[in-house]
PADOLO-157955 format. One line per field, with one value per residue (C-alpha): residue number from 1; residue in one letter; x, y, z. Coordinates in steps of 0.001 Angstrom, whole numbers. Example, Ala and Ser with C-alpha at 12.3 -4.5 7.8 and 13.67 -1.06 7.14 Angstrom:
2
resi	1; 2
resn	a; s
x	12300; 13670
y	-4500; -1060
z	7800; 7140
REM end
This chain:
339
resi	1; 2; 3; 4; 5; 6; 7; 8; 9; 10; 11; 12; 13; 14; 15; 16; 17; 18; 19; 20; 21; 22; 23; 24; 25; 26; 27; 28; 29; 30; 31; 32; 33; 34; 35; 36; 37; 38; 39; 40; 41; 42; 43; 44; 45; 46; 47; 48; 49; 50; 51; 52; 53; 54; 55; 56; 57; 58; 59; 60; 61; 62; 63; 64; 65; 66; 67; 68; 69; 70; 71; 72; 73; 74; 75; 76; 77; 78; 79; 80; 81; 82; 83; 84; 85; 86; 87; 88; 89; 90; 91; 92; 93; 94; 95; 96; 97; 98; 99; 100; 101; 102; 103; 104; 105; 106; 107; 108; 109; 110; 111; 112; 113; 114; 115; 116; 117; 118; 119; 120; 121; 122; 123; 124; 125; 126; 127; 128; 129; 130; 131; 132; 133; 134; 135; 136; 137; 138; 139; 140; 141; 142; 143; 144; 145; 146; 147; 148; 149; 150; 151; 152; 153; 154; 155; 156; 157; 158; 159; 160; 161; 162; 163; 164; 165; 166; 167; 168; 169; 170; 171; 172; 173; 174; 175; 176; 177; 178; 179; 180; 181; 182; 183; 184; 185; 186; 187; 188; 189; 190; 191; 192; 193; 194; 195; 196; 197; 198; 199; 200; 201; 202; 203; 204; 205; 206; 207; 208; 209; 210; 211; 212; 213; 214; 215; 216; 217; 218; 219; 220; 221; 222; 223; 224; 225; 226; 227; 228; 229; 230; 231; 232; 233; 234; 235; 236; 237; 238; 239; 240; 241; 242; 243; 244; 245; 246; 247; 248; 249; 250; 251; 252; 253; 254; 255; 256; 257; 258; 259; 260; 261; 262; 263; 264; 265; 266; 267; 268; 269; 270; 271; 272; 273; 274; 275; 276; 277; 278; 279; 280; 281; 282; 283; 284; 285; 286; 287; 288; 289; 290; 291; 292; 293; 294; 295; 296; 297; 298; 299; 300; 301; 302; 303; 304; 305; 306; 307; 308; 309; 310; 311; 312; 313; 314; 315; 316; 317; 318; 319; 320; 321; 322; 323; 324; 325; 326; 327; 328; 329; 330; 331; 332; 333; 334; 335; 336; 337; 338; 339
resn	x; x; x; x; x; x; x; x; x; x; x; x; x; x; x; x; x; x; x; x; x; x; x; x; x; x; x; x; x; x; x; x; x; x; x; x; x; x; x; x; x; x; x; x; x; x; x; x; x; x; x; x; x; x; x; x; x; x; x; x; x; x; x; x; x; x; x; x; x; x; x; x; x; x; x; x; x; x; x; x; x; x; x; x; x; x; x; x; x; x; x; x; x; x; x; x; x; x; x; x; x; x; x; x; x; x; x; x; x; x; x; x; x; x; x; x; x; x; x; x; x; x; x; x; x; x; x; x; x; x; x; x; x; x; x; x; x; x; x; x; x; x; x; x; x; x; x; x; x; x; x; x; x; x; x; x; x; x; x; x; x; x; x; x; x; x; x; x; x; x; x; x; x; x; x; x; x; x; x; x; x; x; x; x; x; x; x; x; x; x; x; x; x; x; x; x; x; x; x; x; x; x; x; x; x; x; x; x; x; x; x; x; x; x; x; x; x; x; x; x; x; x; x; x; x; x; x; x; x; x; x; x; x; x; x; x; x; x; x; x; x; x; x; x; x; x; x; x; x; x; x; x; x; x; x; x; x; x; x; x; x; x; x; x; x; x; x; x; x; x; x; x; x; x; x; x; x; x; x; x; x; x; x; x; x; x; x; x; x; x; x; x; x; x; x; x; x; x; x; x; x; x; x; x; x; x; x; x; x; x; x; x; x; x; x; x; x; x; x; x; x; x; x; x; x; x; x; x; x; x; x; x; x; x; x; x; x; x; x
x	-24996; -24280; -23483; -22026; -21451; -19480; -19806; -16352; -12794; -10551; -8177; -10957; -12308; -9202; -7426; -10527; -13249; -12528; -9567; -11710; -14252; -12532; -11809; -15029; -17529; -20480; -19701; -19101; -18140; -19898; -19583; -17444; -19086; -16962; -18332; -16984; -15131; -13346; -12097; -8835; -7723; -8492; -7854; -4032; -5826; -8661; -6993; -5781; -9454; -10060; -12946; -14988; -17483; -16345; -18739; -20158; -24004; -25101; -28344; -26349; -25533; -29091; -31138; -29361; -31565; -28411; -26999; -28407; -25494; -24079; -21165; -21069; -17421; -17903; -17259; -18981; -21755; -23213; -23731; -26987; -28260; -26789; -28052; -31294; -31170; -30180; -32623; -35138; -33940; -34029; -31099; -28995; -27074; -23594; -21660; -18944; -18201; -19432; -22967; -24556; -23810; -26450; -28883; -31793; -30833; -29596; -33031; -34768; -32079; -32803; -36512; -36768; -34180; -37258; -39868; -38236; -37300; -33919; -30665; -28717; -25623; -22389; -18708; -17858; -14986; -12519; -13811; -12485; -8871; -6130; -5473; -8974; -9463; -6657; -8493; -11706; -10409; -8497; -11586; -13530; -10815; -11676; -7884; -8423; -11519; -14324; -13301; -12197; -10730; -10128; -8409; -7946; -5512; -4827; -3026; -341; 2254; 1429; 2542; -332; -3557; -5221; -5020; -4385; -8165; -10352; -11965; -10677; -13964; -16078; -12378; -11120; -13250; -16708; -14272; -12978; -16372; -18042; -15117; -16171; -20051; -19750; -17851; -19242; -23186; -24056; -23078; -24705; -23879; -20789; -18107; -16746; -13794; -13086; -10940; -9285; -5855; -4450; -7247; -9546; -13133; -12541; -12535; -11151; -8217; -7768; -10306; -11078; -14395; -15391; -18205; -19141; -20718; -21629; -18720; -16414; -15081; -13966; -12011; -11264; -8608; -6879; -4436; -2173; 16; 1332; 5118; 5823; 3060; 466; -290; -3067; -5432; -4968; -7276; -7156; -9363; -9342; -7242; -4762; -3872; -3630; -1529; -1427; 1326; 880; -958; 1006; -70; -220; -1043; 2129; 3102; 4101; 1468; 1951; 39; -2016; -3656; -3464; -3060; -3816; -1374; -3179; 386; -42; 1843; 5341; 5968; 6761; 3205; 1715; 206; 1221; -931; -408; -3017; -3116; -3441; -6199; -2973; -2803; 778; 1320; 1310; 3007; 2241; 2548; -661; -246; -2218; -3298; -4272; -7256; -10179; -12070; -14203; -16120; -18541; -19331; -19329; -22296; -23984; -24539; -25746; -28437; -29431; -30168; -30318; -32239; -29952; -28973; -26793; -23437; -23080; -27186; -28673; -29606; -25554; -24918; -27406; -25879; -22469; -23664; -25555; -22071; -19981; -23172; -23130; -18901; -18684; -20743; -18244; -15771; -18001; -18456; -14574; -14592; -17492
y	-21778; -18062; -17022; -13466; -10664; -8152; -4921; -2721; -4403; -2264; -2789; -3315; -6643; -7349; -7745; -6858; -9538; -11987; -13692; -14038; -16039; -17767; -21111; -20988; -24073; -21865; -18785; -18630; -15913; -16116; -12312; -9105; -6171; -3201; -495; -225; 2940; 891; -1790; -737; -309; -3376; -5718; -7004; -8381; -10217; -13081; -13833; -15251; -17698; -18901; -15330; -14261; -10257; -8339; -5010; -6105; -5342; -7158; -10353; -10239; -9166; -10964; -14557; -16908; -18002; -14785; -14034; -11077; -8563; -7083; -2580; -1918; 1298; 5240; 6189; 8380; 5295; 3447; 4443; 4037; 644; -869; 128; -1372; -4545; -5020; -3812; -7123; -9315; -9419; -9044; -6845; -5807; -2217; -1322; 2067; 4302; 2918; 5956; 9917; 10311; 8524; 9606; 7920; 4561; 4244; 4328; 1724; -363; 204; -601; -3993; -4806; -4497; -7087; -9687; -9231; -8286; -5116; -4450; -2078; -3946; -2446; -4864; -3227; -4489; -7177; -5326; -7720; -5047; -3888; -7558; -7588; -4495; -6020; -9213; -7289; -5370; -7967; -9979; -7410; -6899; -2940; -2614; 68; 1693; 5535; 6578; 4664; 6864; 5548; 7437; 6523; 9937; 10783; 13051; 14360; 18085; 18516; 16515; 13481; 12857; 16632; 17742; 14839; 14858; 11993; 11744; 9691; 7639; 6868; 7964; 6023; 3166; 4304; 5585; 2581; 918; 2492; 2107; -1190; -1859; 501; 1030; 4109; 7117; 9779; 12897; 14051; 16756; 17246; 19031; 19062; 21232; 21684; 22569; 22140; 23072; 25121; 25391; 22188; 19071; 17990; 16570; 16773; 15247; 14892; 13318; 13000; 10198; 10050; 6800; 7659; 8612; 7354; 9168; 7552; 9778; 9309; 11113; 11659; 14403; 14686; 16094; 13611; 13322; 11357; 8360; 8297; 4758; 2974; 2609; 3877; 2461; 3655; 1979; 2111; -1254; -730; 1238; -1198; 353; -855; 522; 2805; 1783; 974; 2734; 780; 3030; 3525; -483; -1439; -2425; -5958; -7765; -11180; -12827; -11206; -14150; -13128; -14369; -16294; -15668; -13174; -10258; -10055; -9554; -5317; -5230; -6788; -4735; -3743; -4473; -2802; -3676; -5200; -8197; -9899; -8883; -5252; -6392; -4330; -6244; -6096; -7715; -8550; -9259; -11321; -9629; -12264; -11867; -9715; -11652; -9822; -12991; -12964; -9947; -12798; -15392; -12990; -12407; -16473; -16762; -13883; -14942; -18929; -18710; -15536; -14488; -10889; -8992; -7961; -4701; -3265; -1276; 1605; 1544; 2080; 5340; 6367; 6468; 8563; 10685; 11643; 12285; 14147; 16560; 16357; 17731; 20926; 21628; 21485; 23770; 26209; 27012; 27820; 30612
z	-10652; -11274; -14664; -14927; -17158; -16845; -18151; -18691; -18812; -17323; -14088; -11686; -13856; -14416; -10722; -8836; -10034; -12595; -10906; -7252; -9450; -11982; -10087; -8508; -9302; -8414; -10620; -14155; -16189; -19920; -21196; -21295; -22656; -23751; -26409; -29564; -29030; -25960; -27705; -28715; -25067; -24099; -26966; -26114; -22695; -24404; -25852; -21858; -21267; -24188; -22391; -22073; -24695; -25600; -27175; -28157; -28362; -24786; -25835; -26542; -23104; -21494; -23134; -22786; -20376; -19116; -17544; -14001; -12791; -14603; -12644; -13384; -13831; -16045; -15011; -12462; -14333; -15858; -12790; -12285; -15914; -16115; -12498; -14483; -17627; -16157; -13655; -16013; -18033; -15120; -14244; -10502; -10838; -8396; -8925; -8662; -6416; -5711; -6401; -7272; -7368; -4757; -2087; -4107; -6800; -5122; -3280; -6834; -7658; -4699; -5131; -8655; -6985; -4801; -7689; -9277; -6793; -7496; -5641; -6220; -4276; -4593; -4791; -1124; -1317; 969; 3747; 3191; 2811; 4912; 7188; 7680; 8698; 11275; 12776; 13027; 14926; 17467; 18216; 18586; 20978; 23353; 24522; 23950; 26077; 25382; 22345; 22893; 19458; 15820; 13131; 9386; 7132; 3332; 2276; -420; -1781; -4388; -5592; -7935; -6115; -6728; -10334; -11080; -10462; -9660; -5746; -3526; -1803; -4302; -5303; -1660; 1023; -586; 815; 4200; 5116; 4359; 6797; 9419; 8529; 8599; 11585; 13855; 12376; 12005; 13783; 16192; 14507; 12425; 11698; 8220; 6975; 3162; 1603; -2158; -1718; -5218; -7353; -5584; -6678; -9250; -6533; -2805; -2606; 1713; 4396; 7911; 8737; 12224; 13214; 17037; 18361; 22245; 23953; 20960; 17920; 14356; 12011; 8293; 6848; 3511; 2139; -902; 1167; 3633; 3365; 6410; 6630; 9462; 10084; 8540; 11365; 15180; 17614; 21049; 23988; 27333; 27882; 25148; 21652; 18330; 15347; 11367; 9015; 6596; 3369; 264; -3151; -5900; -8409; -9792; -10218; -13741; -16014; -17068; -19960; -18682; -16445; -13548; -10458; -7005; -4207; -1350; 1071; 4213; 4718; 5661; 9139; 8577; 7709; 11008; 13356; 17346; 19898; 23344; 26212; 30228; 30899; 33441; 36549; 34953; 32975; 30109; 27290; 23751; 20792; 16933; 14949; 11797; 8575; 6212; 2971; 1100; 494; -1961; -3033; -142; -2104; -4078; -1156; -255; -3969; -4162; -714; -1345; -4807; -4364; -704; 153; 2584; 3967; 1374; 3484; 2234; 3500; 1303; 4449; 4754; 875; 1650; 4357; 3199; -386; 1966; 3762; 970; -611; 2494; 2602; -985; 269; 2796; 127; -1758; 1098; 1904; -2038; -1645
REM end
């Protein structure tokens, strides 16, 4: 049996964690920890989970026998320091992203992981996205032959940036990168272009990275100023093209008070994907691929399996590296077209 804490209760615990382990009979969730100063921002959700210890002693939570994961939902400076302190108490520990600012400092997170005999891994958890998932099983159907091209958009409108100043590389492309990470491994060399076009010189709110496996090329893109939507993913090969709509923000959706409950139906049939390829007699060949539903708990699926079982963590910890080490050297091209 797992018992986890979790450390921060804001929107990611909220939709992101706590209700993909709530009706699980391996996992159960004893603590909340918020600091005092976070309380009041938090408090009308709190009586929702009757069953959850909250508390502002983070030694309550560390130092119970009982706890064996504490789950990092905080901002993304105290990652680092809190991966730390819990595995310094003995604790596994997962995080959410991006794990760390840099690749230095996950390795002496993943080092300090292996002193310990204990497991340490970020919450990559959109690869497990519905579409993403879609994607992966048409690939590996084979219908589109040897793969030539795979582009992955999640762009915007926005007249002022991404959240007036912030960068979009540690928020959205930490995500897409690791996408493509983890289904194609990693790459033979790169080709970044980052650029600030709202609020130069303060973060990035436009990228196109290029990744080139052999004689293939993935591309992850985002801009905030997309006013007619690229689709989703674009995968070209040499028996066929598959295409995914475009993605649908939620970041404006009403905030509602609760419990938040997590729908188990598939997606509508607007939100399939089209898959064009020959046949074995060289027909052309058009169809609709069904897109199920996200499934987010499988993080955890993995988490269990590592911890009793010993097996191999599904996010690596050479990919978590790899993908800081990109948007590491992506933010200095954003920094170089501001010189």
């Amino acid at each position: 049996m797992i018992t986890a804490a979790y450390i921060g209760f804001g929107v990611s615990v909220r939709e992101y964690h706590i209700p993909y382990v709530e009706d699980r009979d391996d996992i159960k969730v004893k603590y909340v920890y918020r600091r005092q100063e976070d309380i009041a921002q938090f408090e009308e959700y709190e009586p929702y989970y009757p069953e959850i210890r909250f508390t502002t002693d983070l030694n309550q939570v560390l130092s119970d026998p009982e706890v064996n994961l504490v789950v990092v939902n905080t901002p993304d400076r105290f990652h680092v320091p809190y991966a730390k302190q819990i595995l310094e108490a003995g604790k596994h520990v997962l995080v959410e992203k991006p794990f760390a600012p840099t690749a230095r400092e996950a390795r002496e997170v993943f080092a300090l992981a292996k002193e310990k005999g204990l497991i340490c891994m970020p919450n990559q958890n959109r690869r497990f996205d519905a579409d993403f998932l879609a994607l992966k099983e048409v690939l590996e159907s084979g219908k589109l032959g040897k793969l030539v091209r795979l582009e992955s958009h999640y762009d915007y409108f926005r007249e002022n940036g991404w959240y007036d100043h912030l960068g979009t590389l540690y928020n959205l492309a930490v995500h897409t990168i690791d996408q493509v990470i983890s289904l194609l491994g990693m790459p033979d060399h790169t080709h970044f272009d980052v650029r600030s076009i709202h609020h130069p010189g303060v973060g990035d709110d436009y990228y196109d990275l290029e990744f080139y496996y052999g004689n293939s090329k993935a591309s992850v893109n985002t801009s905030m100023c997309v006013m007619i939507d690229y689709p989703r993913f674009t995968v070209h090969g040499t028996n066929g093209s598959f295409t995914l709509p475009p993605v649908i923000h939620n970041s404006g959706k009403k905030k509602t008070v609760g419990r938040h409950v997590i729908s188990r139906k598939p997606a509508g049939k607007d939100r399939w994907g089209t898959l064009v390829y020959r046949d074995g007699k060289g027909n052309k060949v058009t169809e609709k691929v069904p897109v199920g539903c996200a499934r987010y708990e499988r993080i955890y699926d993995s988490l269990v399996d590592a911890i009793e079982n010993g097996k191999e963590k599904c996010v690596r910890d050479e990919e978590v590296i790899r993908v800081l080490e990109i948007l590491e050297e992506a933010t200095e091209v954003a920094k170089s077209h501001e010189a």
